[in-house]
SEDO-278425 format. One record per atom (N, C-alpha, C): atom name; chain; residue in one letter; x, y, z; residue number from 0. Coordinates in Angstrom, 3 decimals. Layout:
<pts>
{pt "CA","A","A",{X,Y,Z},NUM}
...
</pts>
This chain:
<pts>
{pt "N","A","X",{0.835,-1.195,0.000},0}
{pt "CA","A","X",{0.000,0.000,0.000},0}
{pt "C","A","X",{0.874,1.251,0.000},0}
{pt "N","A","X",{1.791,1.219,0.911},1}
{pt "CA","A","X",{2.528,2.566,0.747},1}
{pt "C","A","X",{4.046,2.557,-0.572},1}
{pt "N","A","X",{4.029,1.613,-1.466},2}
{pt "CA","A","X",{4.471,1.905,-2.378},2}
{pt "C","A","X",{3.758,2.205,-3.869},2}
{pt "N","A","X",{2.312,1.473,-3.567},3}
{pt "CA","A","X",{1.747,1.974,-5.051},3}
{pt "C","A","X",{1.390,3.167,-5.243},3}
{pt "N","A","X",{0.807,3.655,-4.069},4}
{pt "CA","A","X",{-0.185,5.188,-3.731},4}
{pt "C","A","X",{0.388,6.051,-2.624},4}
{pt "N","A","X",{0.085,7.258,-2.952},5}
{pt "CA","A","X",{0.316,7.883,-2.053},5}
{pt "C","A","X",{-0.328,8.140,-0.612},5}
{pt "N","A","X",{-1.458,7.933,-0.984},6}
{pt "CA","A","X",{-2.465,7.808,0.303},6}
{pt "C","A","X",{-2.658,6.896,1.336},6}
{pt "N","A","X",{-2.330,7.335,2.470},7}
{pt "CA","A","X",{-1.981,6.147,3.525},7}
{pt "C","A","X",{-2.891,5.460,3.963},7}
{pt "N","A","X",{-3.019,4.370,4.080},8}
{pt "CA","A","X",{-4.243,3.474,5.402},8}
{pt "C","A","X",{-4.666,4.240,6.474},8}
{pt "N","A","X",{-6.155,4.295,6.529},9}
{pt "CA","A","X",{-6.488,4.379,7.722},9}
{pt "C","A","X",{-6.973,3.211,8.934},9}
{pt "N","A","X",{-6.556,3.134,10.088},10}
{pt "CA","A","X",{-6.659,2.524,10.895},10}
{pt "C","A","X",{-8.401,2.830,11.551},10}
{pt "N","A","X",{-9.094,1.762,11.257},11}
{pt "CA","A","X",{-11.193,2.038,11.577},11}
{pt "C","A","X",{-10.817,1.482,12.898},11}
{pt "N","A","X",{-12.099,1.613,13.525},12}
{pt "CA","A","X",{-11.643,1.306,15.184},12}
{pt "C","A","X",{-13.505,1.495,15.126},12}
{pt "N","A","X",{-14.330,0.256,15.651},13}
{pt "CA","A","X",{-15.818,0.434,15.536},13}
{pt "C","A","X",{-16.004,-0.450,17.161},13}
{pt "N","A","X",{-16.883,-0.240,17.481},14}
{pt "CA","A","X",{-17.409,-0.474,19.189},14}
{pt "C","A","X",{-18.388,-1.574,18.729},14}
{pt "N","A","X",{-17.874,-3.286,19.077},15}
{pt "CA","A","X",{-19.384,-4.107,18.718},15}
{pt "C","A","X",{-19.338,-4.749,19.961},15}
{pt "N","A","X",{-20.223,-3.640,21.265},16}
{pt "CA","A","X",{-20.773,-4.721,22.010},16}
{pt "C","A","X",{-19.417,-4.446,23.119},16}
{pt "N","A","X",{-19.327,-6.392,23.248},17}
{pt "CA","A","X",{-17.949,-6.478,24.110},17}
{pt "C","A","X",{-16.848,-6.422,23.405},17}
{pt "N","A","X",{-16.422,-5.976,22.019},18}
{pt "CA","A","X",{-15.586,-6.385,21.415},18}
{pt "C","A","X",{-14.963,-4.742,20.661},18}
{pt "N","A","X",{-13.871,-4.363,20.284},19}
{pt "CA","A","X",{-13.458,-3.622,19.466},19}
{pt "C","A","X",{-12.923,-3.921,18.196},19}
{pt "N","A","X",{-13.622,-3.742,17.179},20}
{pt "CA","A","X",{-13.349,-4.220,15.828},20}
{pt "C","A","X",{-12.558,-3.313,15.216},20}
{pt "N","A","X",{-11.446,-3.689,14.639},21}
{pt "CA","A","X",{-10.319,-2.912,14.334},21}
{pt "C","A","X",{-10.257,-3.166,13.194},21}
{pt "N","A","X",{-9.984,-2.221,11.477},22}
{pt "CA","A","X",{-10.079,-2.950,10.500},22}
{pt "C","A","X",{-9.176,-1.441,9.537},22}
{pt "N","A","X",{-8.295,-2.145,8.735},23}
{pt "CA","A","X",{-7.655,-1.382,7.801},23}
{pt "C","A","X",{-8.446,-0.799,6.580},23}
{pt "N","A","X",{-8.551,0.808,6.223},24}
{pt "CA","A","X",{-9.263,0.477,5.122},24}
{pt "C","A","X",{-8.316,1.576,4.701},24}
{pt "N","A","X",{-8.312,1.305,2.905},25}
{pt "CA","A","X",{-7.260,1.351,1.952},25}
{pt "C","A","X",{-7.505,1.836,0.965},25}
{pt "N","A","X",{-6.696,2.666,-0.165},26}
{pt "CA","A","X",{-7.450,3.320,-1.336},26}
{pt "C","A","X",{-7.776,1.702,-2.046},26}
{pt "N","A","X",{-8.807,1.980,-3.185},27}
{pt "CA","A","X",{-8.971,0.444,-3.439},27}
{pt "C","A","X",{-9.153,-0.598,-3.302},27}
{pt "N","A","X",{-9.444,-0.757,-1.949},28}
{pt "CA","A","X",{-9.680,-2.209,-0.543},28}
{pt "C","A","X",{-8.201,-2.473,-1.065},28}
{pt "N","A","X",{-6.587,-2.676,-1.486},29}
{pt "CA","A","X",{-5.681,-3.203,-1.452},29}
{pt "C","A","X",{-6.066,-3.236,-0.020},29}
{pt "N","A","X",{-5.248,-5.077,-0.170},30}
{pt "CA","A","X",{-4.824,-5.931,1.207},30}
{pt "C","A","X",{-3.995,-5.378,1.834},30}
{pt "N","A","X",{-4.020,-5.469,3.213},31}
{pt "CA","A","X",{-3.097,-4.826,3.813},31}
{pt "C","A","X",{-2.881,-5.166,5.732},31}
{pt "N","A","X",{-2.134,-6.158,5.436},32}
{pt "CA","A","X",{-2.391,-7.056,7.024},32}
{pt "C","A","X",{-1.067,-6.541,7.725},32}
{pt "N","A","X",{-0.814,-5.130,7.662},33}
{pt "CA","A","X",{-0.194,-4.721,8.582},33}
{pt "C","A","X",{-0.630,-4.820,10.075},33}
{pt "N","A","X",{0.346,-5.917,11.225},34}
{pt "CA","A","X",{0.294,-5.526,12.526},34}
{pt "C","A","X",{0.254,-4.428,13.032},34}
{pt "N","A","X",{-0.162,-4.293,14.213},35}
{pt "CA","A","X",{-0.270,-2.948,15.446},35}
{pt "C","A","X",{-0.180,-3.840,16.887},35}
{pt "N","A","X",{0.420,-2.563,17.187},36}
{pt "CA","A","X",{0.671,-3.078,19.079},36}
{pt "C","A","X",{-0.227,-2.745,20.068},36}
{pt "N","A","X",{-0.902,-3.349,20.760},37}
{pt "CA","A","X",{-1.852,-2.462,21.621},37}
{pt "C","A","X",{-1.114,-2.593,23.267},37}
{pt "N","A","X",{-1.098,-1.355,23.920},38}
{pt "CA","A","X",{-0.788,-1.255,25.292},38}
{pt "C","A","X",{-1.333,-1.135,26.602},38}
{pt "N","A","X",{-1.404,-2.233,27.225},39}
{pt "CA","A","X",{-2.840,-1.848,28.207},39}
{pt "C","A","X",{-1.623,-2.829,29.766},39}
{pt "N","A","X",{-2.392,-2.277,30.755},40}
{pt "CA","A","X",{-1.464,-2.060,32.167},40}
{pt "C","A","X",{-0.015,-2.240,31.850},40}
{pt "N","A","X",{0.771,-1.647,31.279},41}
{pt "CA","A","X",{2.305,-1.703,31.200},41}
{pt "C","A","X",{2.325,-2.782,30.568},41}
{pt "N","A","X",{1.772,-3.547,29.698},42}
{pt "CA","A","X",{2.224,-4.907,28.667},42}
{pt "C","A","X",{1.656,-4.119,27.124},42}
{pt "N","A","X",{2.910,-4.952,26.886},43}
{pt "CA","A","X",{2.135,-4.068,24.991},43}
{pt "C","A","X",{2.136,-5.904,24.281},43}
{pt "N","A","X",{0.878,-5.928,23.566},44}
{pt "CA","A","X",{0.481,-6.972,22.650},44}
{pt "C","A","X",{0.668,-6.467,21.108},44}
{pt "N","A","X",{1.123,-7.505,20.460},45}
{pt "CA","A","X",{1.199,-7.385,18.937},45}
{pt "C","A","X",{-0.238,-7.899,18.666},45}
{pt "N","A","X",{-0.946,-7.239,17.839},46}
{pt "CA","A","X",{-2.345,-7.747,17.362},46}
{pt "C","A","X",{-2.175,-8.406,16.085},46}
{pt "N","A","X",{-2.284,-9.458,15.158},47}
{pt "CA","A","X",{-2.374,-9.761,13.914},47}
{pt "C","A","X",{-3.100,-9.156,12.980},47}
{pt "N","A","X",{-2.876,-8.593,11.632},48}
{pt "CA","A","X",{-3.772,-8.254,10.967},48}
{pt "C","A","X",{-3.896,-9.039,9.850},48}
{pt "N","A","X",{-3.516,-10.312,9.745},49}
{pt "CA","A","X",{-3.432,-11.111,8.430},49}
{pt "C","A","X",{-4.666,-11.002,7.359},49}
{pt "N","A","X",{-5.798,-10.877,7.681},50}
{pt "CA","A","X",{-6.891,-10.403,7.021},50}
{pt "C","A","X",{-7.510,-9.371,6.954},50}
{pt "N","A","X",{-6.173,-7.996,7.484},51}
{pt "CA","A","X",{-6.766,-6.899,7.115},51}
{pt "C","A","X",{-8.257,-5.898,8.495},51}
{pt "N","A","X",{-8.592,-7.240,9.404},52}
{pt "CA","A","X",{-9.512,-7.169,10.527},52}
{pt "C","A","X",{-8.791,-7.748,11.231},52}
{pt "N","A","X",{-9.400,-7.435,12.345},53}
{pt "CA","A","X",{-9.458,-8.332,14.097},53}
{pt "C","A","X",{-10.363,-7.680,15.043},53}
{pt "N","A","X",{-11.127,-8.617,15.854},54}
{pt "CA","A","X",{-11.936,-8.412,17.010},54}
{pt "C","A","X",{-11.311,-8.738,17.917},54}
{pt "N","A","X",{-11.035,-7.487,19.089},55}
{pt "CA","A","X",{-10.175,-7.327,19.893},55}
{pt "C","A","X",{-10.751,-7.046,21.760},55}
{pt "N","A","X",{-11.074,-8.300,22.346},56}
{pt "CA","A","X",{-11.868,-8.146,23.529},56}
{pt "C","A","X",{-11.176,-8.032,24.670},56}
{pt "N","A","X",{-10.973,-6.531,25.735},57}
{pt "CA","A","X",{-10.253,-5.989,26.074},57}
{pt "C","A","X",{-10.952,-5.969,27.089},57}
{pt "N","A","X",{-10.757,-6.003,28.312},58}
{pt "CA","A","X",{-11.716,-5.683,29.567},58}
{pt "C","A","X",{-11.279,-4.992,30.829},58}
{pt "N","A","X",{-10.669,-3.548,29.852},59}
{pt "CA","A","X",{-9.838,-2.686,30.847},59}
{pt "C","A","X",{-10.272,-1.509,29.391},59}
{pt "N","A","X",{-10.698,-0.531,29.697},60}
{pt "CA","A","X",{-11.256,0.843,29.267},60}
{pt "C","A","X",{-9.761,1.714,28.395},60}
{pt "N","A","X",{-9.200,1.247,29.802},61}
{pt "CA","A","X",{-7.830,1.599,29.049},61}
{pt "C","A","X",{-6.683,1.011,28.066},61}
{pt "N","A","X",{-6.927,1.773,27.373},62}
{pt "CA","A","X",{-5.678,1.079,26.240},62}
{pt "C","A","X",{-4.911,1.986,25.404},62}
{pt "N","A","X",{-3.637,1.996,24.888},63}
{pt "CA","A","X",{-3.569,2.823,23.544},63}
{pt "C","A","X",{-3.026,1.590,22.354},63}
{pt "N","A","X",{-3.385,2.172,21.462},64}
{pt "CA","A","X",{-3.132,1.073,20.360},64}
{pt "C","A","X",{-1.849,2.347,19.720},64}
{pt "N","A","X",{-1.245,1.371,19.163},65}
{pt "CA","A","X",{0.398,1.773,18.603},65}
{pt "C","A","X",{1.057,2.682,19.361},65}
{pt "N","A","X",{1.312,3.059,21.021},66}
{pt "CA","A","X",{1.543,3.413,21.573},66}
{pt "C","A","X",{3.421,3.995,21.030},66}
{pt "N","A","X",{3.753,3.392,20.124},67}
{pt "CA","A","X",{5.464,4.054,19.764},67}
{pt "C","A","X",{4.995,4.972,18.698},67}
{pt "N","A","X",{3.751,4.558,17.955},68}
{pt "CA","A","X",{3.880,5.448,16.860},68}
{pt "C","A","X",{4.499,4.784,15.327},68}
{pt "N","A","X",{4.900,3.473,16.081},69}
{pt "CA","A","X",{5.434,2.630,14.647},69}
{pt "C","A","X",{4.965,2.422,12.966},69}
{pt "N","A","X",{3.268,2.233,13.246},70}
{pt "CA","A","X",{2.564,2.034,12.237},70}
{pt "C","A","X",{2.545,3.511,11.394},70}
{pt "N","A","X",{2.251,3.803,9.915},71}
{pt "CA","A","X",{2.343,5.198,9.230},71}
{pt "C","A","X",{0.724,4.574,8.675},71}
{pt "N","A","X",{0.170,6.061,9.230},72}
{pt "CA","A","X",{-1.575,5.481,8.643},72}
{pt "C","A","X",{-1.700,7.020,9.012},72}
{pt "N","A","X",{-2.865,7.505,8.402},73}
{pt "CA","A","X",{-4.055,8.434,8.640},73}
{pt "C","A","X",{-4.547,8.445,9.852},73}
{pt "N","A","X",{-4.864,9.782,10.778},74}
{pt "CA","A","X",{-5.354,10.285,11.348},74}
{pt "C","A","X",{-6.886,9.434,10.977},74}
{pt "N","A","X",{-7.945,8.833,12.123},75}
{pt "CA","A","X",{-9.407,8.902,11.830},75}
{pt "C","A","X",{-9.897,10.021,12.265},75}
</pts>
């Protein structure tokens, strides 16, 4: 994605319920199963994105997702 186009991924972030659905969307739907780290009580998790989604059930309010700043995506 960031070599065909100039326009970066945005990182969707949708509320289902008990779950946070996290999902890449892309000029063109191009695939794009870039990982992200999420950080919650002083542990940081690598999340998979192999399909571009993941449902992510968290049961602490607090979190930051890519907490270094690693991933290059769009502002939502």
């Amino acid at each position: 994605v960031y070599l065909r186009q100039p326009k970066l991924p945005k990182l969707i972030r949708e509320e289902t319920g008990e779950a946070y659905r996290y999902r890449w969307e892309t000029p063109n739907n191009l695939p794009f199963p870039m990982p992200f780290d999420i950080e919650s009580d002083g542990k940081t998790i690598r999340m998979d994105m192999t399909k571009g989604k993941i449902d992510i059930h968290i049961h602490t309010p607090k979190f930051t997702v890519d907490p270094k700043g690693w991933v290059l995506k769009a502002e939502q």
